[in-house]
C-alpha positions as CSV (number, residue, x, y, z in Angstrom):
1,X,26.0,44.1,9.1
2,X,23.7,46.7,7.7
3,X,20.3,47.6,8.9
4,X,18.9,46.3,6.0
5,X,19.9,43.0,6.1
6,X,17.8,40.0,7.2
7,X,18.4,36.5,8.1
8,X,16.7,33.9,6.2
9,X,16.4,30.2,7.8
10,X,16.8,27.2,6.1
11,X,14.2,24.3,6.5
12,X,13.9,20.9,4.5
13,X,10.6,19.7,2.8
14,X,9.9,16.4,1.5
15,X,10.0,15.8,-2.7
16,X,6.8,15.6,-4.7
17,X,4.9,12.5,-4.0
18,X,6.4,12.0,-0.1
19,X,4.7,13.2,2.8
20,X,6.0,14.9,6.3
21,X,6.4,13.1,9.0
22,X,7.1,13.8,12.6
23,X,7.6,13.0,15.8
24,X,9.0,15.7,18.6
25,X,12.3,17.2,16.6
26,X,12.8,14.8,14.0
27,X,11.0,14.4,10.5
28,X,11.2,12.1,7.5
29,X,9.9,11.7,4.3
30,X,7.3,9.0,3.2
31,X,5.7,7.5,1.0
32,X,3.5,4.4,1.0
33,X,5.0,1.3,-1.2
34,X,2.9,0.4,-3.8
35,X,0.6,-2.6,-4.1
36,X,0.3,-5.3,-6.7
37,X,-3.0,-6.6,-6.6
38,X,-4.3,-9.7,-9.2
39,X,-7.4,-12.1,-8.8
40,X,-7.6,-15.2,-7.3
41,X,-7.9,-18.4,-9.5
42,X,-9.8,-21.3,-9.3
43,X,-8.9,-25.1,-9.9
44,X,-9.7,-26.0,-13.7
45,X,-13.3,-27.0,-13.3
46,X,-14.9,-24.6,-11.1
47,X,-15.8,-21.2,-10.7
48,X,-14.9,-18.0,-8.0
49,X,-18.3,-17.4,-5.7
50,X,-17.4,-13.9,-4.7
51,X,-18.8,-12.2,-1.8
52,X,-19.1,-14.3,0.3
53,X,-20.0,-12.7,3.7
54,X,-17.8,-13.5,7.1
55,X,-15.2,-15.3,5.4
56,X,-13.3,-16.0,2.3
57,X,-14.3,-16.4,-1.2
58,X,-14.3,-20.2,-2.6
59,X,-14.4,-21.9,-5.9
60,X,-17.3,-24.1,-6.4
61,X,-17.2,-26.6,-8.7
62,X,-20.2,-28.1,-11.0
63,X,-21.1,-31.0,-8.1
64,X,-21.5,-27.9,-5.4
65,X,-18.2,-29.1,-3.7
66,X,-16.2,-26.3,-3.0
67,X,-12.1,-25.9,-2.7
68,X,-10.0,-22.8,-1.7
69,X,-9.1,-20.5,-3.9
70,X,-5.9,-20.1,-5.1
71,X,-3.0,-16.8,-4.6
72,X,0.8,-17.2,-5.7
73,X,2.7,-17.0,-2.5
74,X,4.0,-13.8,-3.2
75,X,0.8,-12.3,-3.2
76,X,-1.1,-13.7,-0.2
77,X,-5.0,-13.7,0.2
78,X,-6.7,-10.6,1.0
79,X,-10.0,-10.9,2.7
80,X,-12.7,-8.2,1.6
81,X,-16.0,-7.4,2.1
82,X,-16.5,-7.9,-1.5
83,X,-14.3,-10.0,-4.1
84,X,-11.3,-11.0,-2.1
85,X,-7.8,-10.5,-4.1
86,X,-4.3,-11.7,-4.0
87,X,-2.1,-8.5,-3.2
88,X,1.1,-7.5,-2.9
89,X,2.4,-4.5,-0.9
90,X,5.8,-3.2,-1.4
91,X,7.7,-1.6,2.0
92,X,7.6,1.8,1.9
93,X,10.5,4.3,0.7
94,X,11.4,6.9,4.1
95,X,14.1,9.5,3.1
96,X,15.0,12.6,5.1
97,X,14.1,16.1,4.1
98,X,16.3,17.3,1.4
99,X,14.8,19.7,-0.6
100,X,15.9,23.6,0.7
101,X,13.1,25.6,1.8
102,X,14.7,29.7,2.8
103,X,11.9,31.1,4.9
């Protein structure tokens, strides 16, 4: 080996779009799964009454009676502060650390 030499080490980094994580020695890759989000619907008949403080949002038809609204099941009811909303969310993609890094 010369004197001019030098070692390089080789470390992994995560692809665009995934973020570090680690714990101790190990590491992984994520990224957060992505969320489908649509509005609730009412019955035929009524109308959404968003905003609704402490509790969920409601349909309320012409009489004053009012009747849940209404998510498809695979989107289930997310209760906001604001408009609630039917969402989705994906699991997340983890990969390991693949992409060469000399340092």
């Amino acid at each position: 080996m010369s004197a001019g030499s030098t070692f390089a080490e080789l470390y992994f980094k995560c692809q665009n779009g995934y973020s570090m994580q680690t714990s101790g020695q190990n590491g992984r890759c994520f990224k957060a799964g992505p969320v489908q989000t649509i509005m609730p619907s009412c019955p035929p008949g009524t109308a959404l009454v968003a905003n609704v403080v402490g509790t969920a949002d409601r349909c309320r038809a012409a009489n004053g009676q009012n009747f849940p609204y209404l998510c498809p099941p695979t989107h289930p009811a997310d209760v906001r502060p604001k408009v609630d909303l039917c969402e989705r969310k994906d699991p997340p993609s983890i990969i390991a650390p693949a992409v060469p890094v000399s340092i």
